[in-house]
N, CA, C and O of each residue as an XYZ file, in Angstrom:
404
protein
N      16.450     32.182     10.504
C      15.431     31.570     11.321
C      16.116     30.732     12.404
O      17.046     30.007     12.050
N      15.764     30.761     13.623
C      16.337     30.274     14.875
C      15.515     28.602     14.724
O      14.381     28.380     14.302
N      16.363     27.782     15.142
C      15.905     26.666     15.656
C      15.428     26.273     16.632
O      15.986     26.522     17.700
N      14.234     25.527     16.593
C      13.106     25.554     17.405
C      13.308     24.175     18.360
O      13.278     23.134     17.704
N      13.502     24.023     19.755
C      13.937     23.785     20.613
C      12.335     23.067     21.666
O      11.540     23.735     22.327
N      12.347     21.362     21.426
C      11.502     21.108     22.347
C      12.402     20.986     23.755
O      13.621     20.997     23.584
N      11.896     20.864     25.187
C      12.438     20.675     26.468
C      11.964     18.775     25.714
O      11.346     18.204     24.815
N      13.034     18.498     27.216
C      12.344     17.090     27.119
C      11.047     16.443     27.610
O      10.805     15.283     27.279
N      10.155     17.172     28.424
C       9.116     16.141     28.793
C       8.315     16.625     27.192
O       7.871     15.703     26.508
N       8.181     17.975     26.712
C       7.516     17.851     25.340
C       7.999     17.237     24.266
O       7.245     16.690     23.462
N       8.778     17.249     24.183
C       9.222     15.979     23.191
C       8.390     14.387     24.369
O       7.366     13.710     24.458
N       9.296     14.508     24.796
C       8.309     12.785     25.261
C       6.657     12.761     25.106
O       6.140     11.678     24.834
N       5.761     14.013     25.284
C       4.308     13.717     24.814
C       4.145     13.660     23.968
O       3.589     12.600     23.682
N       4.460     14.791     22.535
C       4.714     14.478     21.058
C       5.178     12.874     20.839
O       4.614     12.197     19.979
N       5.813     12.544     21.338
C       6.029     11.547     20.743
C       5.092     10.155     21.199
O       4.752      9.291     20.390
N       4.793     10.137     22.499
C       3.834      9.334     23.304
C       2.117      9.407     22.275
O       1.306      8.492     22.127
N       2.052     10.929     21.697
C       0.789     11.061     21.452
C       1.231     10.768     20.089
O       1.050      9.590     20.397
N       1.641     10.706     18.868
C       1.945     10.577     17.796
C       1.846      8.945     17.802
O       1.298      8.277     16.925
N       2.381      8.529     18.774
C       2.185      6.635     18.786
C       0.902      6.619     19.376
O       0.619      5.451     19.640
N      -0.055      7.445     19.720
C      -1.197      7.130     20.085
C      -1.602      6.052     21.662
O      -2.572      5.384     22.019
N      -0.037      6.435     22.329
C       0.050      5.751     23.516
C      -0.424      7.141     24.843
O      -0.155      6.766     25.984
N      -0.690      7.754     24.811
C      -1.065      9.004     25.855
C      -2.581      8.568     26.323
O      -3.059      8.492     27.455
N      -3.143      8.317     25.072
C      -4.767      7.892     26.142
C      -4.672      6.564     26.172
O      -3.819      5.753     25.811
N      -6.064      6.483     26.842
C      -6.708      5.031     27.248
C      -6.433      4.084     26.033
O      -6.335      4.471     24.869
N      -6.296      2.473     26.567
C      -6.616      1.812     25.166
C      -7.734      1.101     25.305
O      -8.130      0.161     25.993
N      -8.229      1.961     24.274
C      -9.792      1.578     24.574
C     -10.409      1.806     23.085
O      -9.378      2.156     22.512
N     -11.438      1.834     22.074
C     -11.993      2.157     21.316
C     -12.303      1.119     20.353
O     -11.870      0.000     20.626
N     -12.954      1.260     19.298
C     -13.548      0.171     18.153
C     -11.936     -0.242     17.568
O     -10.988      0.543     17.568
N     -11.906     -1.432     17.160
C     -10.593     -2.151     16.973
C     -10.806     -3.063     15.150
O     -10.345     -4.113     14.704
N     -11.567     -2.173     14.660
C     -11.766     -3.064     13.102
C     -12.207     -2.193     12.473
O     -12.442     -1.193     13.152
N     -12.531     -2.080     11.016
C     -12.708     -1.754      9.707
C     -12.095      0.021      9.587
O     -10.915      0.272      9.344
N     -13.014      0.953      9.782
C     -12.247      2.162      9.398
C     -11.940      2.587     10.568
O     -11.292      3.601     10.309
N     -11.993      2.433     12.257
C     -11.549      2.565     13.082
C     -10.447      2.027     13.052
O      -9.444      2.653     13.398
N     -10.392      0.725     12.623
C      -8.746     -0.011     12.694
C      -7.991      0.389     11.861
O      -6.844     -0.031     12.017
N      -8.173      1.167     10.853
C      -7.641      2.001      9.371
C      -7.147      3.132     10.124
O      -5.926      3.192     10.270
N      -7.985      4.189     10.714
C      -7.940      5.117     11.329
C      -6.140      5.328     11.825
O      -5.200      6.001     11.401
N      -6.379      4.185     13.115
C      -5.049      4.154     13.870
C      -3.942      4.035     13.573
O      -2.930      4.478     14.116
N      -4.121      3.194     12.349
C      -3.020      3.170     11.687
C      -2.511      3.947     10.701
O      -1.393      3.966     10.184
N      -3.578      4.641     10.498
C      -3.310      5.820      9.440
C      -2.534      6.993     10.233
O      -1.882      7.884      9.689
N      -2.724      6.828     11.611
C      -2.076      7.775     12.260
C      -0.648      7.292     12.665
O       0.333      8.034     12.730
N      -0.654      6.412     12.839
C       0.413      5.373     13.225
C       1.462      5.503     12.072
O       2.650      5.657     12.355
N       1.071      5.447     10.885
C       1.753      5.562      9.367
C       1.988      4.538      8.586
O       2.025      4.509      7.356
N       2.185      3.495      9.536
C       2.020      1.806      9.463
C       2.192      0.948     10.574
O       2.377      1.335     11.728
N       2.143      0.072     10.292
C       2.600     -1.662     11.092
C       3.398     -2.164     10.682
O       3.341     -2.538      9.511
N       4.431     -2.383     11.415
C       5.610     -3.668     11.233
C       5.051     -4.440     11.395
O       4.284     -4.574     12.348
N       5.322     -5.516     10.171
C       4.726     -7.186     10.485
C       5.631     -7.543     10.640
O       6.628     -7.050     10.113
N       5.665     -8.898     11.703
C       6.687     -9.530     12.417
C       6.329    -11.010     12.477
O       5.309    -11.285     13.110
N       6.708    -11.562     12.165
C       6.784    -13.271     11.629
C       7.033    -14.045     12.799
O       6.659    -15.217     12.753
N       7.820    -13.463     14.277
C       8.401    -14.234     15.543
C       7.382    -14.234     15.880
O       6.779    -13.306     15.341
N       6.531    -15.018     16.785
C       5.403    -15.041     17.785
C       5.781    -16.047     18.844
O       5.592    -17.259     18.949
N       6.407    -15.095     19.631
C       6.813    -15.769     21.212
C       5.537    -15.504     22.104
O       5.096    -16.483     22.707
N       4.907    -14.315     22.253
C       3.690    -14.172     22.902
C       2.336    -14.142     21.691
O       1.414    -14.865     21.315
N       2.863    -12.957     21.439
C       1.929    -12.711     19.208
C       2.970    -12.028     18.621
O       4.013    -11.573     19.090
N       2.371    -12.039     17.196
C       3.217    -11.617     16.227
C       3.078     -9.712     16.699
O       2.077     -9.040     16.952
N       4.519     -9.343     16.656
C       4.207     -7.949     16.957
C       3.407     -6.788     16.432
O       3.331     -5.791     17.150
N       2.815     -6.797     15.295
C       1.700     -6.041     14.559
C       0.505     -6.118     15.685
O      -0.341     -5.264     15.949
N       0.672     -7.181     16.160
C      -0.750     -7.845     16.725
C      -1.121     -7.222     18.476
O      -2.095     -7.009     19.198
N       0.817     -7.104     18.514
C       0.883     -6.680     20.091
C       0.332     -5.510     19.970
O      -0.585     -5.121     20.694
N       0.931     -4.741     18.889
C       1.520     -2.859     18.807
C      -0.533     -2.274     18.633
O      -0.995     -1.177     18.948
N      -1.213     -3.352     18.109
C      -2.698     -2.689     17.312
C      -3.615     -2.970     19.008
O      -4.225     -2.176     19.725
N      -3.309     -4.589     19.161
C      -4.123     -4.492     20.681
C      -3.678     -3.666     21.766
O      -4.552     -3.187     22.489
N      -2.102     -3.337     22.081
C      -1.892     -2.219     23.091
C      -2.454     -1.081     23.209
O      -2.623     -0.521     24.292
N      -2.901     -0.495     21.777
C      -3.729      0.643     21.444
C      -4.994      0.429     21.683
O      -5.548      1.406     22.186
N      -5.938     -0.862     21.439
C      -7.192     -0.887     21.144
C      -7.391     -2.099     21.438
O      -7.219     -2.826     20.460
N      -7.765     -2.789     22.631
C      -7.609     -4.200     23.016
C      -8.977     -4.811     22.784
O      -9.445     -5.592     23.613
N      -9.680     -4.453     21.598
C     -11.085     -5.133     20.699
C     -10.116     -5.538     19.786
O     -10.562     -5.928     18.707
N      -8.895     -5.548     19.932
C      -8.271     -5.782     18.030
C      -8.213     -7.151     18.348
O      -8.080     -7.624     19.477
N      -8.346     -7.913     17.017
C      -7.981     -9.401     17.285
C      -7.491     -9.272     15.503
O      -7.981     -8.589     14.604
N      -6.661     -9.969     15.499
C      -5.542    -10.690     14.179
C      -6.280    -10.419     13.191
O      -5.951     -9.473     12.475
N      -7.713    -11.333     12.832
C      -8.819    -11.359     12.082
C      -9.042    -10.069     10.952
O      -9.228    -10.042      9.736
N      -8.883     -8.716     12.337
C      -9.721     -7.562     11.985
C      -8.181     -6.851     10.762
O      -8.612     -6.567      9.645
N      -7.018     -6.662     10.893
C      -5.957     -6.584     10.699
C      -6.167     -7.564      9.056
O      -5.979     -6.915      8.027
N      -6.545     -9.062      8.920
C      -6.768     -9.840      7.916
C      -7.268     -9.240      6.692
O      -6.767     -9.099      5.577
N      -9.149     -8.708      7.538
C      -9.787     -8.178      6.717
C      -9.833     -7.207      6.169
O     -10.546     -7.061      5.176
N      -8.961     -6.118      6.745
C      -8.856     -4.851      6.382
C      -7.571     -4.552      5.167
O      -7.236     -3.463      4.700
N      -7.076     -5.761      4.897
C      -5.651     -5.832      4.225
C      -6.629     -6.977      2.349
O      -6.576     -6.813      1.130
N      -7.289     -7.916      3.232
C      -7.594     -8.598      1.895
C      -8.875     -8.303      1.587
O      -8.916     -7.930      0.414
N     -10.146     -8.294      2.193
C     -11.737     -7.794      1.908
C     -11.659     -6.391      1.474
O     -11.998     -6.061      0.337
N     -11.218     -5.549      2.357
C     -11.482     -4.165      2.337
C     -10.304     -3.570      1.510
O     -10.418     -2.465      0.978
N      -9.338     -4.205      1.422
C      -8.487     -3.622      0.914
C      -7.953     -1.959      1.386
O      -7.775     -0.996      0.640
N      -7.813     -2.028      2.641
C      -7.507     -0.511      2.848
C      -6.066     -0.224      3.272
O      -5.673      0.886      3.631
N      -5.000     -1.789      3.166
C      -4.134     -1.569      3.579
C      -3.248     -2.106      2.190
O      -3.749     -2.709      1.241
N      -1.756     -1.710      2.338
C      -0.765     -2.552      1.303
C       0.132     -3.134      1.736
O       0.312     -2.885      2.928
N       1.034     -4.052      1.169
C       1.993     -4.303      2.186
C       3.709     -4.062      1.546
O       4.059     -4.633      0.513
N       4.226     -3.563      1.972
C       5.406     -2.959      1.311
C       6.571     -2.938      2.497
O       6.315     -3.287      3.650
N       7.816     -2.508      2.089
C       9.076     -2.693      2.820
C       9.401     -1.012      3.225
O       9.732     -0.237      2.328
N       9.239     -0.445      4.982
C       9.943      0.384      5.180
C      11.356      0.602      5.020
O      12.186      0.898      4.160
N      11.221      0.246      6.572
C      12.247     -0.309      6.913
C      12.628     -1.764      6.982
O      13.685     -2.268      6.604
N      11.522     -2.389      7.561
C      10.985     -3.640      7.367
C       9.720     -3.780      6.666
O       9.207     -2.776      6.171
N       8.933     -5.385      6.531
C       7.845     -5.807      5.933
C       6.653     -4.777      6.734
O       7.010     -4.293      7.808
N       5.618     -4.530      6.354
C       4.866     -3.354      7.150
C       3.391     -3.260      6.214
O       3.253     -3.615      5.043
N       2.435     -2.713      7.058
C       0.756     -3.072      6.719
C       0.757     -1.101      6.542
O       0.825     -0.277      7.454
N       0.672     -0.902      5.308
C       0.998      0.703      4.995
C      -1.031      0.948      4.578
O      -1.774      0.078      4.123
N      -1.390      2.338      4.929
C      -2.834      2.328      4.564
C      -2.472      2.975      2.972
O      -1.378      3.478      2.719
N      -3.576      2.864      1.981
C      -3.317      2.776      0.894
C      -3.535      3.941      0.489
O      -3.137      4.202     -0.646
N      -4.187      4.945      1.228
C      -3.913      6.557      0.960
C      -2.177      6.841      0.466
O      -1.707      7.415     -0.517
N      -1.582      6.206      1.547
C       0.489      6.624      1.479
C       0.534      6.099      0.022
O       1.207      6.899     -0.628
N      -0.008      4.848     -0.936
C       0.172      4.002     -1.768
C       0.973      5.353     -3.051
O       2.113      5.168     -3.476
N       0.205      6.500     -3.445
C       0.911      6.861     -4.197
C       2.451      7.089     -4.094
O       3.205      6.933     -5.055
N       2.927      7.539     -2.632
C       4.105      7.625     -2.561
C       5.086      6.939     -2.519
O       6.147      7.241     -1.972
N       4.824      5.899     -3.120
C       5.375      4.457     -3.550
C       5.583      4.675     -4.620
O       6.040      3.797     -5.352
């Protein structure tokens, strides 16, 4: 089997669209919409520095600028739809991935 060969601008959309940075940021920014993104996303790095915001906070509003901190809160302790575990770093994982833990 031959190896399969992206050019570079397709690799750069794959990868632009996989981070969910190719469209608008625009859309509902809480409960299973805010699950959603991140489910596509695979997770969130949580980041403890907040020189502007904490970077979870940057990476969810760049996508969806209805997100506010809050919605990220509730979806981790009310709803429980997120976990929090070590990738690479500390990170907001959706709890579907949880078995593969």
């Amino acid at each position: 089997m031959a190896l399969q060969r992206l050019d570079n601008q397709s690799a750069r959309r794959l990868f632009l669209d996989r981070h969910a940075l190719l469209e608008q940021p625009a859309g509902p920014a809480k409960g299973a919409d805010l699950l959603a993104l991140i489910q596509r996303l695979g997770f969130v790095q949580l980041d403890s520095i907040n020189t502007v915001a904490r970077a979870h906070d940057v990476i969810l509003y760049s996508r969806r600028p209805g997100y506010r901190a809050k919605h990220l809160k509730q979806l981790y302790e009310r709803d429980r739809g997120l976990f929090e575990h070590w990738t690479h770093d500390a990170a907001m994982i959706p709890m579907a991935f949880y078995p593969h833990w």
